[in-house]
C-alpha positions as CSV (number, residue, x, y, z in Angstrom):
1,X,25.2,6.0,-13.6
2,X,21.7,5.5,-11.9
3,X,19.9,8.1,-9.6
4,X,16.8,7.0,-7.6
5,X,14.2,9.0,-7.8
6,X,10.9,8.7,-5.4
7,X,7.2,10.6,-6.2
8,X,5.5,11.4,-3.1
9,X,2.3,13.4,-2.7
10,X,-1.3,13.8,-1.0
11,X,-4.0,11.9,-3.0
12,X,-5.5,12.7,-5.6
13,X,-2.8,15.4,-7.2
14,X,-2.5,13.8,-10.4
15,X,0.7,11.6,-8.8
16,X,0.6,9.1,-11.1
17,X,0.1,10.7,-14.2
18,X,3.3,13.1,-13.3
19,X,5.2,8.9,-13.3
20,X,3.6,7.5,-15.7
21,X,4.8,10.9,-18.2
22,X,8.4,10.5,-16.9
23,X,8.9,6.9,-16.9
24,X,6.2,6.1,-20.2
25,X,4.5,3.4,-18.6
26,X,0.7,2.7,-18.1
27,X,0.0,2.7,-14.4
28,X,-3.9,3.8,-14.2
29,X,-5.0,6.8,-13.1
30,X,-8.2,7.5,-11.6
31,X,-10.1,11.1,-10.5
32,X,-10.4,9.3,-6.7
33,X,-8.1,9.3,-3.7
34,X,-6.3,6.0,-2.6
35,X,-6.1,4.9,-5.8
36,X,-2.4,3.7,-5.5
37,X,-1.0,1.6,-2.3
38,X,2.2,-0.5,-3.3
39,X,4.6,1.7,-4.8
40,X,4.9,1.1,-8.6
41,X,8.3,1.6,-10.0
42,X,9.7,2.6,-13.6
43,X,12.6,4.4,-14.8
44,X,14.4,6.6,-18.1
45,X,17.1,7.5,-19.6
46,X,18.6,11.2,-19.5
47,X,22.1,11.6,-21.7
48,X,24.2,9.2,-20.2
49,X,22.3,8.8,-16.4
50,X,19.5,6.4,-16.1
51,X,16.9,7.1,-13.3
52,X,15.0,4.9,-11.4
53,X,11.9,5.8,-10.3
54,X,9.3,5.0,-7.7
55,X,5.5,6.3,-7.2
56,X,4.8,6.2,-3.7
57,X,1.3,5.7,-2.4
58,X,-0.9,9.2,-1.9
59,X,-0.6,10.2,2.0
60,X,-1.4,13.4,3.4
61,X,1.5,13.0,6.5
62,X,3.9,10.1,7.0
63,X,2.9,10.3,10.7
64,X,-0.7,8.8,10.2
65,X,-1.4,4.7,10.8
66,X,-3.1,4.5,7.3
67,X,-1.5,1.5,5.0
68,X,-0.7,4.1,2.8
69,X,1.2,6.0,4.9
70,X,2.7,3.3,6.8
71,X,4.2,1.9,3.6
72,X,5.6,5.4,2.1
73,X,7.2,6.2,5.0
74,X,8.6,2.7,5.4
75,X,10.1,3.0,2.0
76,X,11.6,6.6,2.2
77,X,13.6,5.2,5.5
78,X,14.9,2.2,4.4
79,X,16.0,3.7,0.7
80,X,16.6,7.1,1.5
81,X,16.4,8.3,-2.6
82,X,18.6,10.7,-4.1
83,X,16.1,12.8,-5.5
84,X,12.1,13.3,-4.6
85,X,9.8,14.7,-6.2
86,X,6.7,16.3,-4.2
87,X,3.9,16.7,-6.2
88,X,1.7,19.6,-5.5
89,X,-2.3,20.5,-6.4
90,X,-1.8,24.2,-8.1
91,X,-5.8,24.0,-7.6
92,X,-5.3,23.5,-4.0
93,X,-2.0,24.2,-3.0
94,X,-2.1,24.7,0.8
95,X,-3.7,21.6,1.0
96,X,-0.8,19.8,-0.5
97,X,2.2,22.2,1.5
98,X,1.9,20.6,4.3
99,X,3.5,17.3,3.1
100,X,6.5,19.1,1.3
101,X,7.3,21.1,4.6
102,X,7.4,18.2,6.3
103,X,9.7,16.0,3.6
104,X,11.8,18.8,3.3
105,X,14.0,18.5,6.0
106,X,15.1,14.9,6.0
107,X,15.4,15.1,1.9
108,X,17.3,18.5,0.8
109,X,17.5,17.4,-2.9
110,X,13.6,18.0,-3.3
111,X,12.2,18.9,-6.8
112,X,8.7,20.6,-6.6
113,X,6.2,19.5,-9.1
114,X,3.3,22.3,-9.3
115,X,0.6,19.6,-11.2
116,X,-3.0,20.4,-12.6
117,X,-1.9,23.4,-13.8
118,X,-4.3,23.8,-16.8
119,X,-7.1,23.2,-14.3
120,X,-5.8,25.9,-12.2
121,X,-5.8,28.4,-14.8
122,X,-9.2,27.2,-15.3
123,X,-10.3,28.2,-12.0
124,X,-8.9,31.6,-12.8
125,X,-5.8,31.2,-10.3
126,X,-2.4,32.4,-10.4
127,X,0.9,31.3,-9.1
128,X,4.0,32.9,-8.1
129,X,6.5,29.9,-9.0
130,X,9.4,31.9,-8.2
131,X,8.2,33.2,-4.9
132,X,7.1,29.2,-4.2
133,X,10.4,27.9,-5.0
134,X,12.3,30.8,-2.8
135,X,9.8,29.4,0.2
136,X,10.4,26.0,0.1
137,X,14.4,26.2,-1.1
138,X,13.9,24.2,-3.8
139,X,13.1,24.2,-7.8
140,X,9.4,24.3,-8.7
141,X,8.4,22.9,-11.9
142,X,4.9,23.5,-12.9
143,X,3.7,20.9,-14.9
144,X,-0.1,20.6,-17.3
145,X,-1.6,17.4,-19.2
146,X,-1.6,19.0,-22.5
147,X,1.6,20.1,-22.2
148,X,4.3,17.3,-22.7
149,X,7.6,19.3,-22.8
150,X,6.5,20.3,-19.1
151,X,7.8,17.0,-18.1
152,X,10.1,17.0,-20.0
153,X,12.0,20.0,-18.2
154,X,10.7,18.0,-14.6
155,X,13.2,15.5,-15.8
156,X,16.3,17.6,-17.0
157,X,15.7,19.7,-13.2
158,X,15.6,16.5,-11.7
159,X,19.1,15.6,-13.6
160,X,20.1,18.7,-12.2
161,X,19.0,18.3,-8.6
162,X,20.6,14.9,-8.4
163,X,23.7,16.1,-9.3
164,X,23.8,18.4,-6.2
165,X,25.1,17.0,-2.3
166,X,22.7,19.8,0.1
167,X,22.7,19.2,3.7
168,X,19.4,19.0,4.9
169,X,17.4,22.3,5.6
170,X,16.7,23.7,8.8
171,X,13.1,23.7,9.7
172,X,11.8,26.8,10.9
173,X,10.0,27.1,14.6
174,X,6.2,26.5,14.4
175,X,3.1,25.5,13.8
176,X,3.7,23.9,10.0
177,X,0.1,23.9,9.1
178,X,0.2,28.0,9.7
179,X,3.5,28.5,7.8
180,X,1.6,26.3,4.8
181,X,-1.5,28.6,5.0
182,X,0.7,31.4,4.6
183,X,3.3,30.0,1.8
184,X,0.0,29.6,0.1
185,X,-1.5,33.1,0.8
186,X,1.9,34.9,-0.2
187,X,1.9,33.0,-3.8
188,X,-1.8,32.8,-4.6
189,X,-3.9,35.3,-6.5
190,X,-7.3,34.4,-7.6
191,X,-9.6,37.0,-9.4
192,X,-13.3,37.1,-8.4
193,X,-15.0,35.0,-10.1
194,X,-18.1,32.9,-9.7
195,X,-18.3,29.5,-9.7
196,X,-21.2,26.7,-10.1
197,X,-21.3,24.2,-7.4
198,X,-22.2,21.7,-9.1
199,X,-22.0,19.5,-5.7
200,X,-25.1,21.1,-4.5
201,X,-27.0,19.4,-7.3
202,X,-24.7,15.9,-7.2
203,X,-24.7,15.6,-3.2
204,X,-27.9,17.2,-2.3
205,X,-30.7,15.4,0.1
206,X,-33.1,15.2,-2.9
207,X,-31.6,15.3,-6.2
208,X,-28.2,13.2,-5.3
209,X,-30.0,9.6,-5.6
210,X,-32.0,10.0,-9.0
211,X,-29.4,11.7,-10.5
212,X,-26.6,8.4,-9.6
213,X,-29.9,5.7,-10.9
214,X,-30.2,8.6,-13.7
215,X,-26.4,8.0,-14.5
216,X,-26.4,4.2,-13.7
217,X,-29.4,3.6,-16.4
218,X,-27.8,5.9,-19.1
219,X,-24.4,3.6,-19.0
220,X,-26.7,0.7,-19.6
221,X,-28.9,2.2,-22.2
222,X,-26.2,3.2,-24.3
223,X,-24.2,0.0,-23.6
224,X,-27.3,-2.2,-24.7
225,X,-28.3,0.5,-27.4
226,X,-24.9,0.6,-28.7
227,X,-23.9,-3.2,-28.9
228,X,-26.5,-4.4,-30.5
229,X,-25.6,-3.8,-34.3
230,X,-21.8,-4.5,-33.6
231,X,-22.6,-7.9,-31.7
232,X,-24.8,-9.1,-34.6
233,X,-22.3,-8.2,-37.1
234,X,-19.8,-9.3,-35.2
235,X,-21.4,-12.9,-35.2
236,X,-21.7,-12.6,-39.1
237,X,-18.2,-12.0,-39.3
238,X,-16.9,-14.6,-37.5
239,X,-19.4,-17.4,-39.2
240,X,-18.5,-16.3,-42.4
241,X,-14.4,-16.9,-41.0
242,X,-15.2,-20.0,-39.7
243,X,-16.9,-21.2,-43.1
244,X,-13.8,-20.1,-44.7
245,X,-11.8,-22.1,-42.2
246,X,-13.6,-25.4,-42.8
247,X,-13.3,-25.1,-46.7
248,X,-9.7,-24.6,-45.9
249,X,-9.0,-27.7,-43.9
250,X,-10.8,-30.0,-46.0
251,X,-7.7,-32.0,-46.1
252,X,-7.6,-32.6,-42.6
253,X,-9.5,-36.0,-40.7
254,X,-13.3,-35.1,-39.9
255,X,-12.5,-35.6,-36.0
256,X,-9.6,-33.0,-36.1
257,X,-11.9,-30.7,-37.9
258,X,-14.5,-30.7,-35.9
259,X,-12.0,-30.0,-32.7
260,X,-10.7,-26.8,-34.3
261,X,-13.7,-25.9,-35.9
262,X,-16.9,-26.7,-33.6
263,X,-14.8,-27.4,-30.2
264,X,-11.5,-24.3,-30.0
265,X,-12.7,-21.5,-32.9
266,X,-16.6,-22.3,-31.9
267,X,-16.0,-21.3,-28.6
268,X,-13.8,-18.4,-28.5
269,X,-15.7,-16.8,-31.9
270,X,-18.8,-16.8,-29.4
271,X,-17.0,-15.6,-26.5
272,X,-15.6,-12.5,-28.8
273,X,-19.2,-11.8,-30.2
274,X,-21.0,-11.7,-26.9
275,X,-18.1,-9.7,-25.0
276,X,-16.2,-7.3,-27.6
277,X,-19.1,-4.4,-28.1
278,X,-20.1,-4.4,-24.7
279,X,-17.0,-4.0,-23.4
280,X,-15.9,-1.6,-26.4
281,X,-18.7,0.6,-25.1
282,X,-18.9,0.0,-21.3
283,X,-15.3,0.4,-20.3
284,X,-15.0,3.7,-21.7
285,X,-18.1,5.1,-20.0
286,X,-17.0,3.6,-16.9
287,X,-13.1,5.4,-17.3
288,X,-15.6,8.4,-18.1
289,X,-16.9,9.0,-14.5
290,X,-14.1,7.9,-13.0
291,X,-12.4,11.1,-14.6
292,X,-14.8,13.5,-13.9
293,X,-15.2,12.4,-10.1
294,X,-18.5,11.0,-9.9
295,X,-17.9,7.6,-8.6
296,X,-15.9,8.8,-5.6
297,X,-19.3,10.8,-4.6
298,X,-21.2,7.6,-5.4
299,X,-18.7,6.8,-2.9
300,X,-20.2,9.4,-0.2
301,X,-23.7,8.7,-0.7
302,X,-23.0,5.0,-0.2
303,X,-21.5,5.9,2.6
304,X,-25.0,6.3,5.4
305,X,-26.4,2.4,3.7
306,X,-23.0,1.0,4.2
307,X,-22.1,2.6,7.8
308,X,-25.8,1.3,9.0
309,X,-24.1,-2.2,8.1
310,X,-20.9,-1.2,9.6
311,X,-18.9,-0.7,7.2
312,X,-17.8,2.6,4.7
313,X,-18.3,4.5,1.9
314,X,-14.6,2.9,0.5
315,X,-16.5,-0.2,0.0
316,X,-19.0,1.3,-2.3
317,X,-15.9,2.6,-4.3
318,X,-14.7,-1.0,-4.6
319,X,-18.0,-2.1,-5.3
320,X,-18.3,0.7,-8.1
321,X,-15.5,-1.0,-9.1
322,X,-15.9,-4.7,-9.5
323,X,-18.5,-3.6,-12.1
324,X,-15.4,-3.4,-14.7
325,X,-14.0,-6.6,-13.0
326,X,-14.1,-8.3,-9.7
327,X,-11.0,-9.1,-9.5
328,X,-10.1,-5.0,-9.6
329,X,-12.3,-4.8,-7.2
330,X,-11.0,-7.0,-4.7
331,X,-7.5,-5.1,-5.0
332,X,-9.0,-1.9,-4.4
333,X,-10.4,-3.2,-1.2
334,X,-6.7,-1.9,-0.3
335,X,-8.6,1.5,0.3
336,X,-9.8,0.2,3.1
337,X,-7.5,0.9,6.4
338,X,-9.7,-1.4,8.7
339,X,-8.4,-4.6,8.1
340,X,-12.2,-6.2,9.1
341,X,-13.9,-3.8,7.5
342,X,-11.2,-4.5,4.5
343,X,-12.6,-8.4,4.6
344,X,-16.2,-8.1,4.5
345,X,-15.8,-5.9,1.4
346,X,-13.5,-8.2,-0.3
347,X,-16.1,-11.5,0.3
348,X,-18.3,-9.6,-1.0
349,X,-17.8,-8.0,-4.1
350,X,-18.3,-10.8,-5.9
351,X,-22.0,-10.0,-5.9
352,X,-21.8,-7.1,-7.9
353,X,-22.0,-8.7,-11.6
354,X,-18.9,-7.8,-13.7
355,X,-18.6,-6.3,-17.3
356,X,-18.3,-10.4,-18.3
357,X,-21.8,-11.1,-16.8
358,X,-23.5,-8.1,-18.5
359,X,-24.1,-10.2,-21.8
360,X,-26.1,-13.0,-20.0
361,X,-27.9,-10.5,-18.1
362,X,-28.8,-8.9,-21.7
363,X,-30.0,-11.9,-23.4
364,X,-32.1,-12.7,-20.5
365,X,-33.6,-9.8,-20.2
366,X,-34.5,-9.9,-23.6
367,X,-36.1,-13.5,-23.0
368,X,-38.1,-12.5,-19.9
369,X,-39.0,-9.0,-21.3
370,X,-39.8,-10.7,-24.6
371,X,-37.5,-10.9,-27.9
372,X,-39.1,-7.0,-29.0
373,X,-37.8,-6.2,-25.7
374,X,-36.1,-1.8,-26.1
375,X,-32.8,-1.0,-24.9
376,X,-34.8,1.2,-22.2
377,X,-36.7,-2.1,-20.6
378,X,-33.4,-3.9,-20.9
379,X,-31.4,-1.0,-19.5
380,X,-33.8,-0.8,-16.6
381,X,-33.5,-3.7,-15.9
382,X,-30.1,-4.3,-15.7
383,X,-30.4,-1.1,-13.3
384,X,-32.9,-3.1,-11.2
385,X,-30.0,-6.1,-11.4
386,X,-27.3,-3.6,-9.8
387,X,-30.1,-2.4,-7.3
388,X,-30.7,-5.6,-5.8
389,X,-27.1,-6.7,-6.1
390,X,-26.2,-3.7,-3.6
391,X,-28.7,-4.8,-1.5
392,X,-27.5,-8.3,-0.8
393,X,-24.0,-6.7,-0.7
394,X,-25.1,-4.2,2.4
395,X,-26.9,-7.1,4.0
396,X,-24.2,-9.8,3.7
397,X,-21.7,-6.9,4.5
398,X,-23.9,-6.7,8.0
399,X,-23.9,-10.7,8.7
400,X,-20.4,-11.0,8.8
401,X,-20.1,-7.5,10.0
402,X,-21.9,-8.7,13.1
403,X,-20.2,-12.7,13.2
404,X,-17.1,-13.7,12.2
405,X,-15.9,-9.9,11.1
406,X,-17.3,-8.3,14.4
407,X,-15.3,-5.3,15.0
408,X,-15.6,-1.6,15.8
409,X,-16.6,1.0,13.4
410,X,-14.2,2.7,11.5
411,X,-14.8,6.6,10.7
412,X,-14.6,7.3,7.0
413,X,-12.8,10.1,5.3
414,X,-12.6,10.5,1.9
415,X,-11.8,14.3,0.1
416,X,-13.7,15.0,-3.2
417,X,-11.5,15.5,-6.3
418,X,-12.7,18.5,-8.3
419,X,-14.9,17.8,-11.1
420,X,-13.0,17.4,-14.2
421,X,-13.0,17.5,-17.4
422,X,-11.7,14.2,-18.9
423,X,-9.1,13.8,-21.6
424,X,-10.8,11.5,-24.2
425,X,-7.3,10.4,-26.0
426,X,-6.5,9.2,-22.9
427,X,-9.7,8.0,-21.7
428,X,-10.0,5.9,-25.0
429,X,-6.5,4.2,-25.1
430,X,-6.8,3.1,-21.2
431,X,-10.6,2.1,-21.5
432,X,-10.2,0.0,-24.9
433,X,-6.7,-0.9,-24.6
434,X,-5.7,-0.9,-21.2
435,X,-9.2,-2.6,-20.3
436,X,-11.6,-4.2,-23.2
437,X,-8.6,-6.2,-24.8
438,X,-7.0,-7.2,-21.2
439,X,-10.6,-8.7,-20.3
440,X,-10.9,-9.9,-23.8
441,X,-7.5,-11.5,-23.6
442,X,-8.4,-13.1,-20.5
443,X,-11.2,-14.5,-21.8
444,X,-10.0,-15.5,-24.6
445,X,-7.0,-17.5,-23.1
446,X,-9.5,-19.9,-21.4
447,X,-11.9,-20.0,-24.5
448,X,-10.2,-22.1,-26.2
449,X,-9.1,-24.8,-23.9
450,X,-12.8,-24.8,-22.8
451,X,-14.0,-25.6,-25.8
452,X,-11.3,-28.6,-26.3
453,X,-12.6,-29.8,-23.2
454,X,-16.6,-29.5,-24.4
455,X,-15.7,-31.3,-27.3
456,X,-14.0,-33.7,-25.8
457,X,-16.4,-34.8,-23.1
458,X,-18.8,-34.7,-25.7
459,X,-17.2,-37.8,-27.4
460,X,-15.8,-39.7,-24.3
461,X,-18.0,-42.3,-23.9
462,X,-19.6,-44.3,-20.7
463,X,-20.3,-47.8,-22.1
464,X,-23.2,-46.4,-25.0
465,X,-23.8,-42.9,-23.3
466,X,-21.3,-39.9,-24.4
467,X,-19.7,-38.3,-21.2
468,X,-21.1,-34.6,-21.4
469,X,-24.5,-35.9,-21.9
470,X,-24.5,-38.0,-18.4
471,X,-22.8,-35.0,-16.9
472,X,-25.6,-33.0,-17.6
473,X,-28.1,-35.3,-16.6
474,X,-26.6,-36.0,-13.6
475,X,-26.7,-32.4,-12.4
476,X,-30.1,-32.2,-13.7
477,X,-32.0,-33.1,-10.1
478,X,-29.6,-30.4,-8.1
479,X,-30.5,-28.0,-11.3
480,X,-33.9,-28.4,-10.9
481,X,-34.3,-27.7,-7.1
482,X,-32.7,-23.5,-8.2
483,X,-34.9,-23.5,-11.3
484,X,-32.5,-24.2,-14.0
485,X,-31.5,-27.0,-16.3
486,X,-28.7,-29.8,-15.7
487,X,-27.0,-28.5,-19.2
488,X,-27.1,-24.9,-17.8
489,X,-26.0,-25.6,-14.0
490,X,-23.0,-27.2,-15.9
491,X,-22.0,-24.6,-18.1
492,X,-22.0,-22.6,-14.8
493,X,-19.6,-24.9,-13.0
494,X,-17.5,-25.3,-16.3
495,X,-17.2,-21.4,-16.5
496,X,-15.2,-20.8,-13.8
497,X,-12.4,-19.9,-15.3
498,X,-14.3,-16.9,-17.0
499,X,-17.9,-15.9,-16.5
500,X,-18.0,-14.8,-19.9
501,X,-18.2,-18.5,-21.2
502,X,-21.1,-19.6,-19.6
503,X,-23.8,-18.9,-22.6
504,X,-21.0,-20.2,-25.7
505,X,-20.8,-23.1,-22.9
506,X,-24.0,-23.7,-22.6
507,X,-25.0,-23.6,-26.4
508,X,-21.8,-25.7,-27.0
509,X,-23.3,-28.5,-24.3
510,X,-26.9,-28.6,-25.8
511,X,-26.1,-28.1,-29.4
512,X,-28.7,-25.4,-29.9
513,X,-28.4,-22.6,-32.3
514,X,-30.4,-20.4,-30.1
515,X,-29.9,-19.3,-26.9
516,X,-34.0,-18.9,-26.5
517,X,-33.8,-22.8,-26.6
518,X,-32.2,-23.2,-23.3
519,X,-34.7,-21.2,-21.6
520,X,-38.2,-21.0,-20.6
521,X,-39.4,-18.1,-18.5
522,X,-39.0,-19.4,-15.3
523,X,-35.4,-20.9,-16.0
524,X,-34.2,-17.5,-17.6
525,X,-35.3,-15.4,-14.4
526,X,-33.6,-18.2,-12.0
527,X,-30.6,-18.1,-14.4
528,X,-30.9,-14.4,-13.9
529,X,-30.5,-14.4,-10.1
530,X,-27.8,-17.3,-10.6
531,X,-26.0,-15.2,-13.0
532,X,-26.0,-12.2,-10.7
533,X,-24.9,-14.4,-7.1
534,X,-22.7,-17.4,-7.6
535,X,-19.0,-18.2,-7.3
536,X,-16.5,-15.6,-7.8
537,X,-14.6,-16.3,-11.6
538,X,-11.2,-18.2,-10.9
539,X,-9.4,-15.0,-11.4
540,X,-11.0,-13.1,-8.7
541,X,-10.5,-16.0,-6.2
542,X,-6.6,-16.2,-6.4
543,X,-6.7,-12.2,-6.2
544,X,-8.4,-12.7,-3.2
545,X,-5.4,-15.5,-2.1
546,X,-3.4,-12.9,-3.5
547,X,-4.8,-10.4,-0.8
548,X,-5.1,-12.8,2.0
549,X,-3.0,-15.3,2.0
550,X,-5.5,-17.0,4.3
551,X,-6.9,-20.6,2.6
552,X,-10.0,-19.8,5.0
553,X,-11.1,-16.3,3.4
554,X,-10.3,-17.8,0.1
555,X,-12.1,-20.6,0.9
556,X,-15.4,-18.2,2.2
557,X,-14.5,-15.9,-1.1
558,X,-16.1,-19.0,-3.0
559,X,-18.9,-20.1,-0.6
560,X,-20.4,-16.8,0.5
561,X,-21.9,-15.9,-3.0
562,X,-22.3,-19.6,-3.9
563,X,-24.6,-20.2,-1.1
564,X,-26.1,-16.6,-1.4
565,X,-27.2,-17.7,-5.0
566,X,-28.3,-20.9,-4.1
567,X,-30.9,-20.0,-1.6
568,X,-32.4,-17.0,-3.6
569,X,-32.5,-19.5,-6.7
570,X,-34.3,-21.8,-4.7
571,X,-36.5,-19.1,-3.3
572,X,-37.1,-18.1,-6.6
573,X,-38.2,-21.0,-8.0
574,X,-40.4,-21.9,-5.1
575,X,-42.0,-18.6,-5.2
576,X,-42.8,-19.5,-9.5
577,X,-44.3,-22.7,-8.6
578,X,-46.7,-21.1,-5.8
579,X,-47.5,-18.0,-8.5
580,X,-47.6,-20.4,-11.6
């Protein structure tokens, strides 16, 4: 037999973790609200019953006009499940009442799921379970992280609670709101205690900006810092494989060799050595923050810059956020209820350079600051990278803001989660799993039929002249007018696919051994400015189809950045020549 099960909550209440404990899958979870808008569905096995299960977006009512709302309560009406679970904040629980009052009447089988319950015992508060469940008419499971067997008895109650045929509850006369306040009232206690507010410090007029460039240029120091050794050693390791790999196919003919060897392995050895210990170490900083809270106040203070541009603080989220990955980015522009105020944060997050660009930017910075160059001038400036990346984002979010997106301003929400503390075990599986080998993967995928393709238009010829050669020089008078090199505009064009590949491309089109061959100092800080603002990877541009649907938006997905690089290239260069 199978039941259907729903999971319906506010934001924010640890909704997904309570489905991704029941059903064993890998949904992320993130310590900021809005995180989930499509329902995501799983299921297990109980005895001889198998429940299906679906985790609804967060929503605070199902009488609200947010997407989120407006696709939960779709879903509950045209499915009508036999069993739903409400999740509940024990931290905050007359917040989250309000939602289970008003889902009680039109779903009598309701299973209540008291979450964060370690947290609340943190805070010093206690919860009369019994006295909850008697209130609401219906079982209360309270359920903790570090506690599995708490989920375990959510899904044996909610066995139990199938099996049962209630007619629906009669909701008492009115004002819900005041009966949640006092449902709340009648099973709370919390001792005196005193408590840091730690927002003060994070949120406060004078302290909240050089504390988030404090936190921004620590990520990057300990990124650099930290991937240096591993890259190097890294590299080693993967010669030393290839070496071994030539002396192994010594029976094979020299041109099939030197596809495997210098075109497919060549290429995706590179692409692993420039993006594994960044990632290894970024990612899981990143998923850091994100648990304790911080980006969704990065989120607020964002907020007042983005507004001025007529836009929101969401947008800052989702540009937080295309740091890991644009293409993440882009879906969480779902936060975003205005759908023009949705748009101009989706064309635009492709300025905000991605874990895959981070390596260019590193080895640049090392060529412009010099090869002695410390992990603190690097770091700062790959801060001063991310500075003027948000500024182009807040002034081509007012452009099309005020043209082809011209629409009313939108009044942002967004409720803080508490400050947590995060649970490394899971922290580390998510960020290095979950992330670092999904990206690598990626990456990888498109490695290796790059590198075909390099070495093939390296041996096509035109007449007497090899193809990739003519290629280059072709592109060489466009390449010039940004400041770079026809070899370098074309490993640009040929990384699409991934922007990881752009310096293995590049060294793989010129032959070097070096990437401080390929550039001088004026071509390394217009490769800089290209590398930050150019054409979205390919996977971010069908995300964006994927969003849209609208060949136009794609189509402006592509251009926007393109010509935004193009014109601060050329500005770039223009200003060299003047200064040189």
């Amino acid at each position: 037999m199978i039941h259907s099960v729903a999971l319906a909550g506010n934001p924010n209440v640890g909704k997904s973790t309570v489905f991704n404990a029941l059903t064993g899958l890998r949904q992320h979870t993130g310590n900021w609200t809005g995180k989930t808008v499509d329902p995501a569905r799983g299921g297990w096995s109980l005895e001889e019953a198998r429940y299906e299960a679906v985790d609804l977006p967060g929503v605070y009512s199902l009488a609200g006009g947010s997407p989120e709302e407006r696709v939960a309560a779709r879903w509950l009406e045209a499915n009508s499940p036999e069993t739903l679970v409400v999740v509940l904040d024990a931290t905050a629980l007359e917040r989250s009442l309000g939602l289970a009052l008003e889902l009680r009447a039109a779903h009598p089988r309701l299973v209540i799921c008291l979450n964060l319950m370690d947290e609340a015992e943190r805070l010093g508060l206690e919860l009369d379970t019994e006295a909850l469940s008697e209130a609401l008419s219906a079982p209360v499971v309270p359920t903790r992280a570090d506690r599995k067997q708490s989920y375990e008895r959510l899904r044996r109650v909610i066995a139990a609670r199938a099996a049962t045929r209630d007619a629906p509850i009669p909701v008492p006369a009115g004002n819900p709101i005041l009966e949640a306040a006092r449902i709340a009232a009648a099973v709370t206690r919390q001792p005196g205690r005193p408590r840091r507010d730690w927002d003060r410090l994070l949120l406060g007029k004078r302290s909240a900006w050089p504390l988030l460039l404090a936190l921004l240029f620590a990520v990057f120091y300990l990124t650099v810092r930290g991937a240096n050794l591993p890259s190097a050693l890294l590299e080693r390791a993967l010669n030393r494989l290839g070496e071994l790999l030539g002396r192994r196919m010594g029976g094979l003919p020299e041109g099939m060799k030197s596809l495997l060897l210098d075109g497919i392995y060549g290429t995706t050895a590179r692409v692993t050595a420039v993006m594994l210990p960044p990632m290894a170490i970024f990612f899981p900083l990143f998923s850091l923050l994100e648990d304790l809270g911080l980006l969704p106040r990065a989120a607020l203070l964002l907020d007042r810059p983005f507004a001025a541009c007529g836009s929101c603080g969401r947008q800052g989220l989702c540009m937080c956020m295309g740091c890991g990955c644009n293409a993440v980015g882009v879906t969480g522009c779902r936060i975003i209820p205005d759908g023009k105020e949705r748009l101009a944060a989706l064309l635009t997050n492709a300025l905000t350079p991605c874990n895959g660009r981070f390596p260019t930017l590193i080895l640049l910075a090392g060529l412009l600051l010099g090869r002695a160059a410390s992990p603190v001038e690097t770091a700062a400036f790959l801060t001063l990278c991310m500075l003027l990346s948000a500024a182009v984002t807040l002034a081509l979010t007012a452009l099309l803001r005020k043209t082809v997106l011209r629409g009313r301003e939108g009044v942002f929400s967004l409720e803080l989660p508490p400050l947590r503390r995060p649970r490394l075990g899971r922290l580390l599986v998510r960020s290095l799993l979950d992330q670092t080998l999904r990206v690598l993967g990626r990456a990888l995928t498109v490695a290796a039929p790059a590198g075909a393709l390099i070495w093939l238009l390296g041996r096509l010829r035109i007449g007497d002249q090899a193809l990739l050669p003519l290629l280059a020089r072709g592109l060489d008078p466009a390449a010039r007018l940004l400041g770079l090199t026809g070899p370098l505009l074309l490993a640009f064009l040929l990384s699409f696919p991934a922007n990881e590949l752009l310096l293995p491309l590049a060294l793989l089109i010129t032959g070097a051994g070096e990437p401080a061959v390929l550039f001088s100092a004026h071509t390394a800080l217009c490769a800089a400015v290209f590398t930050l603002f150019h054409w979205p990877c390919s996977t971010t541009l069908q995300t964006v189809w994927h969003e849209t649907k609208s060949p136009k938006w794609t189509l402006l997905a592509l251009l926007l950045p393109s010509a935004v690089g193009v014109l601060l290239c050329a500005l770039t260069r223009t200003l060299l020549i003047l200064l040189s």
